[in-house]
DOSE-94196 format. One line per field, with one value per atom (N, C-alpha, C): residue number from 0; x, y, z; atom name; residue in three letters. Coordinates in nm, 3 decimals. Example, Ala and Ser with C-alpha at 12.3 -4.5 7.8 and 13.67 -1.06 7.14 Angstrom:
2
i = c(0;0;0;1;1;1)
xx = c(1.319;1.230;1.320;1.285;1.367;1.290)
yy = c(-0.569;-0.450;-0.330;-0.225;-0.106;0.003)
zz = c(0.780;0.780;0.780;0.708;0.714;0.787)
at = c(N;CA;C;N;CA;C)
aa = c(ALA;ALA;ALA;SER;SER;SER)
END
This chain:
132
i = c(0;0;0;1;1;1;2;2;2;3;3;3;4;4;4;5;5;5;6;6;6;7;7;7;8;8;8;9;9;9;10;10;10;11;11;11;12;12;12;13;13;13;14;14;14;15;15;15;16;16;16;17;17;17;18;18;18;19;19;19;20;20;20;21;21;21;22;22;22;23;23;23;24;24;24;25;25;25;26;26;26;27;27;27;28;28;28;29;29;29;30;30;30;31;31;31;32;32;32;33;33;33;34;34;34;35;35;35;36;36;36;37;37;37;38;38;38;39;39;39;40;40;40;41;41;41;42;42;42;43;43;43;44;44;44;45;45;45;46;46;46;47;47;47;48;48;48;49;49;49;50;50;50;51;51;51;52;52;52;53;53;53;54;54;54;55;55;55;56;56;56;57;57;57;58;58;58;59;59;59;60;60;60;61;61;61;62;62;62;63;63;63;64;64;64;65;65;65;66;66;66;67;67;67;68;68;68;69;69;69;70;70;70;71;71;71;72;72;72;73;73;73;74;74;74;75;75;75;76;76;76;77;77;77;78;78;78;79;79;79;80;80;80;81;81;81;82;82;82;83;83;83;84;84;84;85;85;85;86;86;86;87;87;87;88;88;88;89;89;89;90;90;90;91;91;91;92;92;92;93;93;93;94;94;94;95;95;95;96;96;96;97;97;97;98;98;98;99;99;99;100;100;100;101;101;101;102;102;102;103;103;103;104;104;104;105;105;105;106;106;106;107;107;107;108;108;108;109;109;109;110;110;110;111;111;111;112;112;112;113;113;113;114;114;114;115;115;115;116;116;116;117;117;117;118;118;118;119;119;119;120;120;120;121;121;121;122;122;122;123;123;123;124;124;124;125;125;125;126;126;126;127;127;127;128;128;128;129;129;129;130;130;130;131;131;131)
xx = c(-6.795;-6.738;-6.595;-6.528;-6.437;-6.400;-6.251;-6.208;-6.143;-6.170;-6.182;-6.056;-5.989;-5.876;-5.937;-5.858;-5.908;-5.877;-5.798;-5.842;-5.978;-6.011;-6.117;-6.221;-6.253;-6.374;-6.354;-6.207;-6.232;-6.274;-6.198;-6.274;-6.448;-6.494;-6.578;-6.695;-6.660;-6.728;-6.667;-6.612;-6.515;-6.479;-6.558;-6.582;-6.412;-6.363;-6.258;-6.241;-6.164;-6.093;-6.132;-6.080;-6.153;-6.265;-6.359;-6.484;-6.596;-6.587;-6.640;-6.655;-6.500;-6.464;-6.531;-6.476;-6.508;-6.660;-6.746;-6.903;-6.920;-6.867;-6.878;-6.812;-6.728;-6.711;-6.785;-6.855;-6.991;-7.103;-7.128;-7.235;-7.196;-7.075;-7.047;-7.037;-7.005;-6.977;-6.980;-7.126;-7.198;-7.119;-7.077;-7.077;-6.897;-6.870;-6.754;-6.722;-6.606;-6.591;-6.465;-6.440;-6.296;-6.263;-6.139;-6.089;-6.111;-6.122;-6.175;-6.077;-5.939;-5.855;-5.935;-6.032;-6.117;-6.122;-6.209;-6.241;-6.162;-6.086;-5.959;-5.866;-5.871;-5.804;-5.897;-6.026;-6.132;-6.122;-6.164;-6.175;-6.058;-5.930;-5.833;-5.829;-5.889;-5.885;-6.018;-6.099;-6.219;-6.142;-6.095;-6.038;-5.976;-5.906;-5.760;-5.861;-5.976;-6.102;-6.124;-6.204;-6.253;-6.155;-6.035;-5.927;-5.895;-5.890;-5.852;-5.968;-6.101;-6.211;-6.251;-6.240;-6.252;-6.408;-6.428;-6.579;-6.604;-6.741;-6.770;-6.773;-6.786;-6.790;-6.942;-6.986;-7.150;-7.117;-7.049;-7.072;-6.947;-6.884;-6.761;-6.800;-6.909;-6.974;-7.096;-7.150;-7.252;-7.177;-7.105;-7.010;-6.941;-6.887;-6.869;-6.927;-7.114;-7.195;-7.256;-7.267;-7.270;-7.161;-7.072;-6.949;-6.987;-6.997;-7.012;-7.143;-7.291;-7.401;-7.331;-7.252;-7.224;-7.211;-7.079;-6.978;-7.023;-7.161;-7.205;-7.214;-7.143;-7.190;-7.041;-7.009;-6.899;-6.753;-6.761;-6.608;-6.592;-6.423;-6.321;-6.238;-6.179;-6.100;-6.007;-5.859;-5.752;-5.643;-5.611;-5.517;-5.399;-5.325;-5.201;-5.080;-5.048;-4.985;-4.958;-5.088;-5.122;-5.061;-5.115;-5.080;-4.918;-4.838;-4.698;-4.617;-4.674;-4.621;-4.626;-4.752;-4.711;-4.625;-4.586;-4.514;-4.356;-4.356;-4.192;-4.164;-4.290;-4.287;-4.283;-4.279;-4.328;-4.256;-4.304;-4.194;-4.329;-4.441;-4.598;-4.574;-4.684;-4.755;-4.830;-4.775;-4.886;-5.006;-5.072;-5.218;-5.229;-5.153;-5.211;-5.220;-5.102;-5.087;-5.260;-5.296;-5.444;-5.547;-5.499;-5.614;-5.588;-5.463;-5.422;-5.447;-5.413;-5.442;-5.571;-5.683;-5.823;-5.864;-5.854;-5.842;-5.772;-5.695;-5.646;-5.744;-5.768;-5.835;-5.991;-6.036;-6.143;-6.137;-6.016;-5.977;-6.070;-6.067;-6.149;-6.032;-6.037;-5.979;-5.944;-5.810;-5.825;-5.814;-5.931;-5.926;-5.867;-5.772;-5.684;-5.636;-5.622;-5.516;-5.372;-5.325;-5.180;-5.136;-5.002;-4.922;-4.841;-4.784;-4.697;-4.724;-4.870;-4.932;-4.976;-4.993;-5.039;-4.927;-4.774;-4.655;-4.616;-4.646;-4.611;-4.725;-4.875;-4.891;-5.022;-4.936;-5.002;-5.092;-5.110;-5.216;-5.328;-5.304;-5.413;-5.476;-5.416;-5.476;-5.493;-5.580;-5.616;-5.668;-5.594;-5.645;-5.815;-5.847;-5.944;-5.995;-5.902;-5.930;-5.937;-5.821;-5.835;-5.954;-6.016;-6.164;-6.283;-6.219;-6.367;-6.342)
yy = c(13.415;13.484;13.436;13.436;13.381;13.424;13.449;13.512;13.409;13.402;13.302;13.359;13.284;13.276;13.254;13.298;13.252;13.104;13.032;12.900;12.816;12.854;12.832;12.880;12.972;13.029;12.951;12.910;12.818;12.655;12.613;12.507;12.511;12.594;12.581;12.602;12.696;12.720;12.605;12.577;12.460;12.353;12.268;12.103;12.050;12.000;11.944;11.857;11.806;11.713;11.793;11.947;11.991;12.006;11.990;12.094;12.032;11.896;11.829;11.911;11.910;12.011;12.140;12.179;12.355;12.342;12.258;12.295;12.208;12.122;12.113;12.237;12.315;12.469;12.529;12.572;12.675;12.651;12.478;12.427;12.498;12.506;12.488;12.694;12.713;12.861;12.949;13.010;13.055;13.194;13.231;13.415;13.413;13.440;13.419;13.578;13.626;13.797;13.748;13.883;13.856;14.006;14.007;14.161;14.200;14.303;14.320;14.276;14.202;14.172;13.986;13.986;13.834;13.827;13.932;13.929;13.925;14.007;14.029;13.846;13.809;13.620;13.532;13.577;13.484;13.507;13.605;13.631;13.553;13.583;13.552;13.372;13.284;13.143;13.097;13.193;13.156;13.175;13.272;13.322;13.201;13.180;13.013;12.904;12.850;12.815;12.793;12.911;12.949;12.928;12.984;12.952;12.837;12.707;12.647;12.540;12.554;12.494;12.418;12.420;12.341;12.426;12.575;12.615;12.676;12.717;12.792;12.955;13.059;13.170;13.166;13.166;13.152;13.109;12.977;12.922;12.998;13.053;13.111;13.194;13.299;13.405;13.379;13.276;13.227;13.234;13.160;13.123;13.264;13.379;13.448;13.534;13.483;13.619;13.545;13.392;13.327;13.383;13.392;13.426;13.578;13.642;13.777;13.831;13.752;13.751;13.681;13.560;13.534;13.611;13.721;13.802;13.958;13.968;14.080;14.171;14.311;14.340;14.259;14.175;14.096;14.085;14.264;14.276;14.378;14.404;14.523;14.560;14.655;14.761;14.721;14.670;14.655;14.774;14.814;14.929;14.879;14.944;14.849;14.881;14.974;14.962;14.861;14.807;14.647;14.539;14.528;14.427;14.419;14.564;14.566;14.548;14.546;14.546;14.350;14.293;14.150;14.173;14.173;14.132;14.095;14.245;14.268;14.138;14.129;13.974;13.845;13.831;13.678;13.657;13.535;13.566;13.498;13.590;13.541;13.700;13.647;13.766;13.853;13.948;14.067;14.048;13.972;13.935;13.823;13.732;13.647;13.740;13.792;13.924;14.023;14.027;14.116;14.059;13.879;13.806;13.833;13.776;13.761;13.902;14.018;14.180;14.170;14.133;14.122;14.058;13.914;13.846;13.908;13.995;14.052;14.187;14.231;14.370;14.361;14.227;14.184;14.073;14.059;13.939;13.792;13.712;13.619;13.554;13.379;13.315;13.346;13.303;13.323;13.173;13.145;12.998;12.991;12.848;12.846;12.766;12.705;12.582;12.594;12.693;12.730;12.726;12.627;12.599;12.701;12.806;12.921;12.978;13.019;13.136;13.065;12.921;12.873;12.886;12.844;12.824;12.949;13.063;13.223;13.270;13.249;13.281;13.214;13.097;13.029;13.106;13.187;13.279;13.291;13.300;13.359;13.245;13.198;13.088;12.969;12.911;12.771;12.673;12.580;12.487;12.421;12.354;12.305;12.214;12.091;11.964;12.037;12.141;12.196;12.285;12.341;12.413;12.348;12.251;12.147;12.033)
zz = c(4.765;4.651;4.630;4.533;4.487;4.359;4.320;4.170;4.141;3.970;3.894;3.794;3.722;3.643;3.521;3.443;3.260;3.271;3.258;3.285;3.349;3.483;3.526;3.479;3.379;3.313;3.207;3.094;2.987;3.042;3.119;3.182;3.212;3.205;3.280;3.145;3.025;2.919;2.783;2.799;2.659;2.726;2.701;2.763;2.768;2.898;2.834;3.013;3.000;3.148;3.263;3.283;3.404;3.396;3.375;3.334;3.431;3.489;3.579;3.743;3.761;3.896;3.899;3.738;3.737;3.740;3.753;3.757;3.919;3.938;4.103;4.196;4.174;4.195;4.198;4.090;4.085;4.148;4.124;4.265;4.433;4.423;4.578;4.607;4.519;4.568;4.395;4.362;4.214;4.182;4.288;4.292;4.268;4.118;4.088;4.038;4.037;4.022;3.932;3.853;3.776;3.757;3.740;3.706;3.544;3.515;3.354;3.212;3.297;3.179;3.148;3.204;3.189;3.014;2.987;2.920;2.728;2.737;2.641;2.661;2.732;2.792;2.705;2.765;2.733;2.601;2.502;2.344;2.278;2.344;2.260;2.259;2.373;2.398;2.295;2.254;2.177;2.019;2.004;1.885;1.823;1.929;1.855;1.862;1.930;1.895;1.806;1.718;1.582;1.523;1.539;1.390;1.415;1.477;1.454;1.458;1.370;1.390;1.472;1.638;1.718;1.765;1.698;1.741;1.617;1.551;1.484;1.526;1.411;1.471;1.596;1.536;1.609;1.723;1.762;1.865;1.964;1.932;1.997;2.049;1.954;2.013;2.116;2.117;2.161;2.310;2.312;2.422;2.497;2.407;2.485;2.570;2.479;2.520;2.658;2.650;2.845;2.895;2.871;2.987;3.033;2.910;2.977;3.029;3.063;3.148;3.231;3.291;3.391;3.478;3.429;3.482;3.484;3.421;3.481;3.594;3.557;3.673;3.772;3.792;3.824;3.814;3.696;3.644;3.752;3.788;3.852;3.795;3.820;3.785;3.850;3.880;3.985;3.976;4.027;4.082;4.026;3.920;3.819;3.922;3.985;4.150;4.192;4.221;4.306;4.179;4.092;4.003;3.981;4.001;3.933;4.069;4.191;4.329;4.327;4.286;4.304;4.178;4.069;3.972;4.024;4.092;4.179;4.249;4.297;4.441;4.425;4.239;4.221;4.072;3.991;3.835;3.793;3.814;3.734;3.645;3.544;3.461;3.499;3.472;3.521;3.483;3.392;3.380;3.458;3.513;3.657;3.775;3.736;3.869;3.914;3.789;3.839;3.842;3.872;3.901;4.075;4.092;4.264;4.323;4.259;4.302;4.347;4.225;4.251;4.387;4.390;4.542;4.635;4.682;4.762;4.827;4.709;4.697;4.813;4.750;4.785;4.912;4.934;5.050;5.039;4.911;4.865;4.813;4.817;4.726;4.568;4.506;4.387;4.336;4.233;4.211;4.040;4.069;3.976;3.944;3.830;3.789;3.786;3.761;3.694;3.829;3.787;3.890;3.951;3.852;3.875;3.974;3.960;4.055;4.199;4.139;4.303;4.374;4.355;4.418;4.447;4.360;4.421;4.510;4.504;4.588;4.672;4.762;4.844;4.952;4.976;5.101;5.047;4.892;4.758;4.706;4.637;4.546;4.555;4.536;4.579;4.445;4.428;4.342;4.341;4.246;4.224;4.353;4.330;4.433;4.592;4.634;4.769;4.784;4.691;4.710;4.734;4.666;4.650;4.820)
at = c(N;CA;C;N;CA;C;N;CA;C;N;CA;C;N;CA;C;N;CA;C;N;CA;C;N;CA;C;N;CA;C;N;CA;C;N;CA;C;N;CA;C;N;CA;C;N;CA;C;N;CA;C;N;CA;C;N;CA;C;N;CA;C;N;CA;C;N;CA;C;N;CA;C;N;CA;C;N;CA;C;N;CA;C;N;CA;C;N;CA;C;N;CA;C;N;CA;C;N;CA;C;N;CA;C;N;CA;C;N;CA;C;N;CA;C;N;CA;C;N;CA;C;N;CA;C;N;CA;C;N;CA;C;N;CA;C;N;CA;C;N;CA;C;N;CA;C;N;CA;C;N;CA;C;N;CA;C;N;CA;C;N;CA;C;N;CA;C;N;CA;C;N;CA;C;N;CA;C;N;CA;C;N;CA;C;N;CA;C;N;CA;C;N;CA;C;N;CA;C;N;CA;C;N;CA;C;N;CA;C;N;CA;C;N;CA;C;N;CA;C;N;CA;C;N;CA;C;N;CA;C;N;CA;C;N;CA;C;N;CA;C;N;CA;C;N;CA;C;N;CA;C;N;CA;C;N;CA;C;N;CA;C;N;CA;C;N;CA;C;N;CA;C;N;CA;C;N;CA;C;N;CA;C;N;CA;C;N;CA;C;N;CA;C;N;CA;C;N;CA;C;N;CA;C;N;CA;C;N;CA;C;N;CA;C;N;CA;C;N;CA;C;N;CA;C;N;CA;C;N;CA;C;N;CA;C;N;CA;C;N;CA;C;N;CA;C;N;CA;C;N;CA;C;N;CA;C;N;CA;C;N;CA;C;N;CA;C;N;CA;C;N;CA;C;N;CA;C;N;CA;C;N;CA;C;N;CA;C;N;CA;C;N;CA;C;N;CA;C;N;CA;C;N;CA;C;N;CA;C;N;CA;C;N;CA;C;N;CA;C;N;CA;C;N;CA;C;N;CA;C;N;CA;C;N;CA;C;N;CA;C;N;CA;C;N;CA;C;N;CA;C;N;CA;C;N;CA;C;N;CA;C)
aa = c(UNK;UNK;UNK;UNK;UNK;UNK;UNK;UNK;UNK;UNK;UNK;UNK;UNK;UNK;UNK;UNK;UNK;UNK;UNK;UNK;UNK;UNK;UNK;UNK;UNK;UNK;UNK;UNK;UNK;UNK;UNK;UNK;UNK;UNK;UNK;UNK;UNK;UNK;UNK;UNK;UNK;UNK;UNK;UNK;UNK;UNK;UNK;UNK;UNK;UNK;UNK;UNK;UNK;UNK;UNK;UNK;UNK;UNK;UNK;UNK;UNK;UNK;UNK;UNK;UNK;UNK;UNK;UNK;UNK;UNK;UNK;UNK;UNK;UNK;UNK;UNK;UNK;UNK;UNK;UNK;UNK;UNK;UNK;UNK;UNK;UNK;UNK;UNK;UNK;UNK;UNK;UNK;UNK;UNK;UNK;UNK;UNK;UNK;UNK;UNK;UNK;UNK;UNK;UNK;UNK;UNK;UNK;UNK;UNK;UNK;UNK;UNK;UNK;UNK;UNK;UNK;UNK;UNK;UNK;UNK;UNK;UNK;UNK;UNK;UNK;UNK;UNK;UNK;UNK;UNK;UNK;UNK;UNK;UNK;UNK;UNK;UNK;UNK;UNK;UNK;UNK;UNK;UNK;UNK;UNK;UNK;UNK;UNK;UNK;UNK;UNK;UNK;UNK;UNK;UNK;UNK;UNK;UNK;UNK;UNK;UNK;UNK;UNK;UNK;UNK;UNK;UNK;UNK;UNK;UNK;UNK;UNK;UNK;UNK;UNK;UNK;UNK;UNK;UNK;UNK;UNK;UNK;UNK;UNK;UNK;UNK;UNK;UNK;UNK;UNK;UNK;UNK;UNK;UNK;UNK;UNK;UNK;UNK;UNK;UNK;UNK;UNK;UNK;UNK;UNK;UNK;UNK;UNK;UNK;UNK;UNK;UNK;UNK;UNK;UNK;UNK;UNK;UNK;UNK;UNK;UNK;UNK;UNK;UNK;UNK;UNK;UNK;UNK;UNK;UNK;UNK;UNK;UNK;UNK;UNK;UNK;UNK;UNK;UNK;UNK;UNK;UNK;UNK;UNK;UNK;UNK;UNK;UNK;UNK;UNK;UNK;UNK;UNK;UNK;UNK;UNK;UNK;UNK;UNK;UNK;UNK;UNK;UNK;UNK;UNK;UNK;UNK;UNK;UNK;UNK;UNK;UNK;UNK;UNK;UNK;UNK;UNK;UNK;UNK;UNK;UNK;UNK;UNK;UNK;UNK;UNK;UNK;UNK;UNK;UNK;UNK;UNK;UNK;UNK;UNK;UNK;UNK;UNK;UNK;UNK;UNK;UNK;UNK;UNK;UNK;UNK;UNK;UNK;UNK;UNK;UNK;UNK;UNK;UNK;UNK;UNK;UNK;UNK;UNK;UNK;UNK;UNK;UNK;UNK;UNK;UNK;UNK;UNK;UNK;UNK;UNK;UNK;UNK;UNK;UNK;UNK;UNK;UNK;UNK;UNK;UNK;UNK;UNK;UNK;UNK;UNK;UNK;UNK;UNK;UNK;UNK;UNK;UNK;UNK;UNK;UNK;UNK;UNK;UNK;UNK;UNK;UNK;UNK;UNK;UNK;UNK;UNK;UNK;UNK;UNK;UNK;UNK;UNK;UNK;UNK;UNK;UNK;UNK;UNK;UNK;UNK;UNK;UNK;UNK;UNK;UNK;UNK;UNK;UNK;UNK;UNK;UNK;UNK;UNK;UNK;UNK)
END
């Protein structure tokens, strides 16, 4: 098991340079969890999508409705405590913050591209190439 970042879910649903790794990831370890702000990340990365015709509505929705059978069942609740206690500890966003809360909560990797959060919190998060 392993928690996944909005990055690593757009990589992994919107074809682009990572998207190779992000599916040699899921080969290697399927059972991916996310905290419930996934979802509100994910819409808004589909949204600028659609407006900026790089997807149709259809296909945006198409796309969000795989992400969210992926993640069934697969969403959490994080304790905003926890999320505002790393905030204090680090100069990430409180919405990276309740990705790393999540991995903590659950004592599982948090997998991630964004450099910010890897450099704040190395115990937690692990890049692509070091997972793989």
């Amino acid at each position: 098991m392993i928690v996944v970042d909005n990055n690593i879910i757009c990589y992994f649903f919107l074809e682009g340079e990572f998207t190779s790794l992000v599916e040699k990831v899921y080969e290697k370890d399927p059972y991916w969890v996310v905290p419930s702000i996934w979802r509100s990340e994910f819409c808004n990365v589909l949204a600028r999508y659609f407006r900026q015709n790089f997807l149709s509505f259809q296909e945006a929705t198409d796309i969000l409705n795989e992400a969210e059978f992926l993640f069934f069942k697969k969403e959490y609740t994080v304790p905003s405590a926890n999320i505002m206690e790393l905030v204090r500890q680090s100069d990430c966003s409180a919405y990276d913050c309740e990705y790393v809360a999540l991995a903590h909560d659950l004592k599982v990797p948090l997998l991630t591209a964004d450099k910010k959060v890897l450099r704040n919190f190395q115990l937690t998060a692990i890049s692509l190439e070091k997972f793989l």
